[in-house]
C-alpha positions in Angstrom: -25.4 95.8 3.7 -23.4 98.6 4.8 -25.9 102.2 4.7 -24.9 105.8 5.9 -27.1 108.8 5.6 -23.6 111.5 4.3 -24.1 111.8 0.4 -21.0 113.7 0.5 -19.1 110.4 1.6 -19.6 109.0 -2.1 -17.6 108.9 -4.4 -19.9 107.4 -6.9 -23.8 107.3 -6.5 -26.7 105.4 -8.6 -30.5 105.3 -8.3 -30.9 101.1 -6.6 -34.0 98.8 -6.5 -35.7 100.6 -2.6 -34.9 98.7 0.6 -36.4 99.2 3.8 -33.9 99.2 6.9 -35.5 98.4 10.1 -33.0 99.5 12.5 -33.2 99.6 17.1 -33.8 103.1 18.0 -31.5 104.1 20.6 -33.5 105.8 22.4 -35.1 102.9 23.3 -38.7 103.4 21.7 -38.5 100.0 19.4 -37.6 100.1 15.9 -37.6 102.6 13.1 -37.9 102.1 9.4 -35.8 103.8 6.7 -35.6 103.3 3.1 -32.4 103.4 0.2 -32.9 104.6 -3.0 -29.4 105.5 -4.0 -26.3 103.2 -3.5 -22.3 103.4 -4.4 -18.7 103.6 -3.4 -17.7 105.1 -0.5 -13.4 105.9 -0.1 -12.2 106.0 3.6 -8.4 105.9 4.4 -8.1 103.6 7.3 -6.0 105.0 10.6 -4.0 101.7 9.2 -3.1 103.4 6.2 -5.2 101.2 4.1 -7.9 102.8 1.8 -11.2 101.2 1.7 -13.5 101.2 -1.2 -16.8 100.6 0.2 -20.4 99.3 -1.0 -22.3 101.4 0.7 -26.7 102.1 0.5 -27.4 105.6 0.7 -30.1 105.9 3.6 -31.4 109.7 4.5 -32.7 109.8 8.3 -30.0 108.1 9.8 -27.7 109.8 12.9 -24.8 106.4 12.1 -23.2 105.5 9.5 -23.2 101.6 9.9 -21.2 98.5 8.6 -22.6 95.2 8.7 -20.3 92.3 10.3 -22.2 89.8 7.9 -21.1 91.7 5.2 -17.8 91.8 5.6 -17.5 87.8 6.6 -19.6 87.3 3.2 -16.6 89.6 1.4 -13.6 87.5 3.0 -13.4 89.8 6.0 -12.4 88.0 9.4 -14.1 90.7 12.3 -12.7 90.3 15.7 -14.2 92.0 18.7 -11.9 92.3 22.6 -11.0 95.0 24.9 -13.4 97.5 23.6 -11.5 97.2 20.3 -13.0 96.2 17.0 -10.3 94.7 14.0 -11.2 94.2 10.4 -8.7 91.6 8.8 -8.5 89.8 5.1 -5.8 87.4 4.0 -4.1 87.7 8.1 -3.5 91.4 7.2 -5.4 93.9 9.4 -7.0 96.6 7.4 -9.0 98.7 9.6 -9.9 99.1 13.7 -12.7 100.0 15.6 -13.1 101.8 18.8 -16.0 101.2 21.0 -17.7 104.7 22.3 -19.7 105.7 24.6 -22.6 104.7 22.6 -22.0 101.1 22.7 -21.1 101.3 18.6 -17.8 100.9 17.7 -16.8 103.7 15.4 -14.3 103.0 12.8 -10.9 104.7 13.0 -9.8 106.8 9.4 -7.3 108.6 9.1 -7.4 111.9 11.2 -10.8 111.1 13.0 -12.9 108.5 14.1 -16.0 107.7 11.6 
């Protein structure tokens, strides 16, 4: 499931059934838990030009937002990974990059910015 802690990213938001998020901690003490209570639609314009409508779980704590690669194969989505670039594909038509940072996550590219 894709989660990000920005409530001002949705453009729709509802109370959801609580799920626990056990996420690496990178600062390299373990694991930390975190909980969604809210979920909804997040709108990104791609740097592709493509706009995205995203299921997204609402998850307060976080410092990422974060989309899961399962996710997006379970949707249709073909995720390729080379070069320290990252590119999101459906139906052979790309619809979103990735750059890798510093951090070691690839950050999506939207319009303007990186995510």
């Amino acid at each position: 499931q894709h989660i990000t802690p920005r409530r001002q990213k949705f453009h729709s938001l509802r109370p959801c059934r609580p799920t626990t998020f056990t996420l690496a901690d990178g600062g390299g003490s373990g694991a930390r838990s975190y909980e969604a209570r809210e979920a909804g639609v997040v709108h990104e314009m791609a740097a592709t030009g493509v706009p995205l409508n995203i299921s997204v779980a609402h998850v307060p704590g976080l410092t990422k937002q974060l989309l899961s690669v399962p996710t997006l194969d379970e949707r249709g989505y073909t995720v390729t990974f080379g070069g320290g670039r990252c590119t999101i594909s459906r139906d052979g038509r790309v619809v979103a990059t990735g750059t890798l940072g510093l951090n070691r996550l690839y950050g999506l590219d939207v319009a303007g910015r990186q995510a």
